[in-house]
N, C-alpha and C positions, 0 to 999 in steps of 0.2 A: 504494500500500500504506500502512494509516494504521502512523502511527509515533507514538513516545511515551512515557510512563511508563506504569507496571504497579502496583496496589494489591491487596493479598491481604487479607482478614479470616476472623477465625472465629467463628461465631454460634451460641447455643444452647448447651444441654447438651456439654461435654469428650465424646470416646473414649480409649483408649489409644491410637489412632494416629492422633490429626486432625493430629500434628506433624510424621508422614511424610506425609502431604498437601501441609503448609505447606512442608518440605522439596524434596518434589516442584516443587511451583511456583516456589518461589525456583532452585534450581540451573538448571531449565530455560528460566527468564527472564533467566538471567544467560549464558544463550548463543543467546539470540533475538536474532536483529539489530534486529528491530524494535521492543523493547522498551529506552528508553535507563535507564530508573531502576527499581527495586524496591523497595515501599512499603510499609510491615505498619502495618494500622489496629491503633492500641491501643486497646482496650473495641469490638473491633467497628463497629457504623455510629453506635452514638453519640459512641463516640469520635474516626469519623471525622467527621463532622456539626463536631465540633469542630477542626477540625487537627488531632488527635491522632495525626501519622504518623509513624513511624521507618524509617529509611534500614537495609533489609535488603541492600544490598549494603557495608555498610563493618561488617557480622558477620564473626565469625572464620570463616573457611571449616569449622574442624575443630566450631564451633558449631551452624553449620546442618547439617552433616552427624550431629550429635549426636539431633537432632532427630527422627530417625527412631524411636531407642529412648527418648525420650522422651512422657510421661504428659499428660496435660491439655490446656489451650488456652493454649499459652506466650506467643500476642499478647492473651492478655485476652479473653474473650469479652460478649457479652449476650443480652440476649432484647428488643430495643427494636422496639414493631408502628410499621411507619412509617403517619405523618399526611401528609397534603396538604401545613401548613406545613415540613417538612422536605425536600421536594424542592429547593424554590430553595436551601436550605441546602447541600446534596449535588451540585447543579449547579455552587456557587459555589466549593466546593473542589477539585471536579475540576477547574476550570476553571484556578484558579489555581496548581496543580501540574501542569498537561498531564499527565492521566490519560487514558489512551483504551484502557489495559487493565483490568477490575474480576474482581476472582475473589474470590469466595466460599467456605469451606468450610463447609457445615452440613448441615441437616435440609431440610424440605419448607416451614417458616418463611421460610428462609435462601433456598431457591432464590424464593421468595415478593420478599422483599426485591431479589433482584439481576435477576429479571424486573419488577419496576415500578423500579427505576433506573433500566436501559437502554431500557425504551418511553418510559420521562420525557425522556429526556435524546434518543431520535431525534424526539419530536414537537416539543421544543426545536432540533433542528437540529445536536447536539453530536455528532460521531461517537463513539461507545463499543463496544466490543467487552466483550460478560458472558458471562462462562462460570461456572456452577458445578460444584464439586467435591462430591460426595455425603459426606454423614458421618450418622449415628446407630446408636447401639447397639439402637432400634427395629427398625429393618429394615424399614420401613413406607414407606420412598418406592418411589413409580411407575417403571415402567420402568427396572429396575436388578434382576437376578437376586439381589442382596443389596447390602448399603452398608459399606464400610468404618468397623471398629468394630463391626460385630456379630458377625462371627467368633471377635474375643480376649473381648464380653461376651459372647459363648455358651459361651467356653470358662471363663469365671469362673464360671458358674452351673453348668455338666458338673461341673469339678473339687467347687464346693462343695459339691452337692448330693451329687455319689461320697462325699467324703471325710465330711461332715457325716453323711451316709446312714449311713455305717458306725459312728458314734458312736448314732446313732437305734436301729441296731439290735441294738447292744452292748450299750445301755443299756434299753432296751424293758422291763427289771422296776420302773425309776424313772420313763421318761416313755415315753408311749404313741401320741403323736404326736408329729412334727415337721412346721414352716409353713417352705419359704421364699417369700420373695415375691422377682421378678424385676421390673425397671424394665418397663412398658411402657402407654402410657397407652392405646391402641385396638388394640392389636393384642398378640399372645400370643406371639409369636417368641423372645425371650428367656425367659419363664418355660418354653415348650416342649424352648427348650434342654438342659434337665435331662436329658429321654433318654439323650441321649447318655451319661450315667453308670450305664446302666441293662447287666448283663451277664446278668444270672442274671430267671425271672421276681420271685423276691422280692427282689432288688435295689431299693433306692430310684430314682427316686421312682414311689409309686401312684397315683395321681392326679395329673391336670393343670389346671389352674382358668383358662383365657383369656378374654378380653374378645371377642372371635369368637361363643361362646354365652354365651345368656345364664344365671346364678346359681340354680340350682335348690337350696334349703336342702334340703328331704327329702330327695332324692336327693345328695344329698351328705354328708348323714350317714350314710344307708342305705350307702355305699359304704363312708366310711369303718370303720364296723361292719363290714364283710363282710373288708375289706380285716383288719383287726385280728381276725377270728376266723382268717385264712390263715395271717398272716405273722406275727402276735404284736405289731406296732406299724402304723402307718401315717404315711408320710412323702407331703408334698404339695408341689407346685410351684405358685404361681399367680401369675398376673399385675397390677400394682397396679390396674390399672383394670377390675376385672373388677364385673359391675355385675346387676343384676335385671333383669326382662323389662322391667319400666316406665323401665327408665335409669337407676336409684339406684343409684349407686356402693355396691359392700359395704362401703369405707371410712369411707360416710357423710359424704365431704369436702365443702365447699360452697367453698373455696375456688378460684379461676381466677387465672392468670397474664396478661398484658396481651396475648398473643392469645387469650383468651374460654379457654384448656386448663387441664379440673379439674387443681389442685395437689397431687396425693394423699400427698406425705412435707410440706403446709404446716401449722405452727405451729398447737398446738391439735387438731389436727386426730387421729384414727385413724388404721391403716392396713389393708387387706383382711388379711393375716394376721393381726394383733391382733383381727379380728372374726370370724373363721376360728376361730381361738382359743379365743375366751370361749363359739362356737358348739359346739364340741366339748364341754368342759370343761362345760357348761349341760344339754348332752346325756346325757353318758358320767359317769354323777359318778363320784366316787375316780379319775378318770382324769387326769394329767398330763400335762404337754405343754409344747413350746418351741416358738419363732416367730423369723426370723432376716430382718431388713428391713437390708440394705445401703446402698440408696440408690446414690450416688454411686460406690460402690467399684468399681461394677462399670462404670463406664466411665472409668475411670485407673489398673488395676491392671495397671503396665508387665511383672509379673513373674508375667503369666499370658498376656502376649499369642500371640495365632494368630502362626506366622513366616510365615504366607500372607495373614493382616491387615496385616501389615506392610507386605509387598512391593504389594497390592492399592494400599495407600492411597497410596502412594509415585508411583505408575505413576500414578494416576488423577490425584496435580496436574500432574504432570510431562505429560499428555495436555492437561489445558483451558489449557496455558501452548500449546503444538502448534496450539493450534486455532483460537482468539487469534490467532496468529501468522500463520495461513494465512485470520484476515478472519472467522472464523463468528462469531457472536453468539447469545442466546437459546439458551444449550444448556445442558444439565446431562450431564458424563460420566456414562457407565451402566457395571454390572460386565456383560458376558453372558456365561452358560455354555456353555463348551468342551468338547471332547472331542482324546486325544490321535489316537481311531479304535481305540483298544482299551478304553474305557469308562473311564480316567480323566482327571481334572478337571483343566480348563486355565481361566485367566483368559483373555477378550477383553475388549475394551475399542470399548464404540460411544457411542451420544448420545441424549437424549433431548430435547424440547424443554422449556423450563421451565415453560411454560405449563401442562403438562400433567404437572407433577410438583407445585406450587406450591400451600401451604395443602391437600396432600390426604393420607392415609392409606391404605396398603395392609396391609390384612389379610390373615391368611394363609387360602390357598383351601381350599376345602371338600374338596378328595382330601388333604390334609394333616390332616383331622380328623377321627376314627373316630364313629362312631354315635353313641356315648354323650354326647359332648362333653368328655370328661373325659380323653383319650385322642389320638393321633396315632397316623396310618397309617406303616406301612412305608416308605413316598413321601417323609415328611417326614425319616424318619432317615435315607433313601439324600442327600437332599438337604441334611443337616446336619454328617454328618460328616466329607468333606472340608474344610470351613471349621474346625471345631472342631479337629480331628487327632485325634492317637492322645492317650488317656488312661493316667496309671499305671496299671501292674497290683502288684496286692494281693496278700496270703495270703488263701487259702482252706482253712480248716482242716477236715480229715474229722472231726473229733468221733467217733474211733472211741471207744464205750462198755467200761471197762476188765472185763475176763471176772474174772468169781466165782469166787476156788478154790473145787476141790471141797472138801465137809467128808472130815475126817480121822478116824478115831477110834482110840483105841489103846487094849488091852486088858492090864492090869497082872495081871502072875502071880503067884498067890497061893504064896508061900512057906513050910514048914512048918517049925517051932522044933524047933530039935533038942533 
């Protein structure tokens, strides 16, 4: 049985809960027999490239337990594409800290990075045990019925677009539309998420804008027109990467990140709601409008997280330290969906190989997308709002119209002088 040390990183974009991940993997490594030390890469693989390790077993216990409701990427993350010359880099550190456990938390980047670590390091001769742990607020990896962290950002964009919604529609004699945009660079999962804020048919949002189809301008203003002669305003959802038949981002971005992925919130640059925007507004004159581009927030907003993102992302490190343990390699934990056998939602927990999660995108399927492209099925909100949960409930005022007294009239008696 190989024995050893254990090194955790976090890579990519933060969630709200990659720290119950990293939590997961430390307390369950700290009761593995086979695992004699616990190692957290600071800055990720660049920082480990460098030494850059910290000793996660001499943390406060009441710390790592902290972890769980805690926000961001608390070891530091990166976005570093690994080169050729960095392997002997990566071999040399492992080697001289006897690492033969590697765990990863991130995206399809990150399962990318810890599947050519560990083919490096067996065609070198090194035994290594990779396991990664699933994280984005995308929801776009392979074989995994969703990824820890997209539950609490679907429930950041439900909540916004509810509560935002109702200012859209309070206000509708001053602006006439309302944009949000949802992180999502190939796939439309989190912008779709808005549904779930949706109660009433005029409820926010009307439109849906993913990267799934492609950017039809006419028909997208024809909607919106139609939607704003219904409902007296129109609110939209769309996703940053959302792009035209020929590929052009509506952003207009030309910037990429160091794996070859448009940068659509980089410097300079637009963003699909800001072009949404001026598209309307160019359209609709005298018409007014807001646009609400978060960016970031919605993957470390601790004080809107899912309590079932939570517990997901927690169980899922605490499984690839499990697995590790008992010898597997080459795997990425997967979430799969459950049932209790009376039709509600249970986590399970299986594997995928990395291979076939690594550098790729899942978009969401085509029974998840109504006709129009503008739009989700039924299918997608049965499959959203377990993850999401329950949303506040609001007033809903009758506007009863106040009744007219009757007129009155009164007839003054003519009196006679004495």
């Amino acid at each position: 049985m190989l024995k050893g040390n254990a090194v955790v990183g976090q890579s990519g974009g933060p969630t709200t809960v990659i720290n119950a991940s990293l939590a997961g993997v430390v307390e369950a490594a700290l009761r593995q027999d086979s695992i004699t030390g616990i190692y957290g890469m600071r800055w990720g693989i660049e920082g480990f490239m460098q030494d850059m390790l910290v000793d996660l077993r001499k943390e406060d216990t009441r710390q790592i337990s902290l972890l769980k409701s805690t926000p961001s990427s608390a070891l530091g993350s990166s976005r570093h594409k690994l080169k050729e010359p960095d392997f002997p880099k990566i071999l040399k550190v492992l080697k001289k800290n006897d690492i033969r456990f590697f765990f990863m938390i991130g995206g399809n980047d990150s399962m990318d990075t810890i599947n050519r670590v560990e083919t490096y390091c067996r065609k070198h001769g090194y035994e290594l045990c990779g396991v990664g742990v699933p994280k984005t607020v995308d929801n776009d990896l392979f074989g995994t019925d969703h990824t820890p962290g997209y539950p609490s950002a679907a429930r950041y964009v439900a909540l916004s677009v509810q509560q935002g919604g109702r200012l859209a529609r309070d206000m509708q004699k001053v602006d006439q539309y309302s944009i949000y945009q949802a992180v999502g660079r190939d796939s439309g999962w989190l912008a779709a998420a808005a549904v779930a804020a949706k109660r009433q048919e005029a409820d926010p949002p009307h439109i849906l804008l993913i990267p799934e189809r492609s950017f039809d301008k006419k028909k997208f203003l024809a909607r919106v027109e139609k939607c704003y002669q219904k409902y007296g305003f129109c609110s939209i959802s769309c996703g940053e990467g959302i792009h035209y038949a020929d590929g052009t981002p509506v952003s207009a971005s030309q910037t990429a990140d160091k794996f070859g992925n448009v940068e659509f919130g980089a410097m300079g640059g637009t963003s699909a709601a800001m072009q949404l925007h001026k598209m309307i507004g160019d359209r609709f004159k005298g018409w007014r409008g807001e646009f609400q581009v978060v960016e970031s927030l919605q993957m470390c907003a601790n004080d809107r997280a899912s309590a079932l993102d939570i517990e997901e992302a927690y169980a899922c490190g605490k499984r690839a330290v499990e697995l590790a343990g008992a010898g597997k390699t080459g795997l990425m934990v997967s979430i799969v969906r459950g049932s209790d056998g009376r039709g509600h939602y249970r986590t399970e927990l299986g594997t995928v190989r990395l291979a076939d999660v690594a550098v790729k995108a899942k978009p969401m399927p085509d029974e998840y997308i109504d006709k129009s492209g503008m739009w989700v099925t039924e299918a997608f909100v049965k499959y959203l709002k377990p993850l999401v949960g329950p949303l506040p409930e609001f007033a809903d005022l009758a506007f009863q119209p106040v009744k007219k007294a009757a007129a009155t009239t009164t007839t003054k008696k003519k009196t006679k002088k004495k």
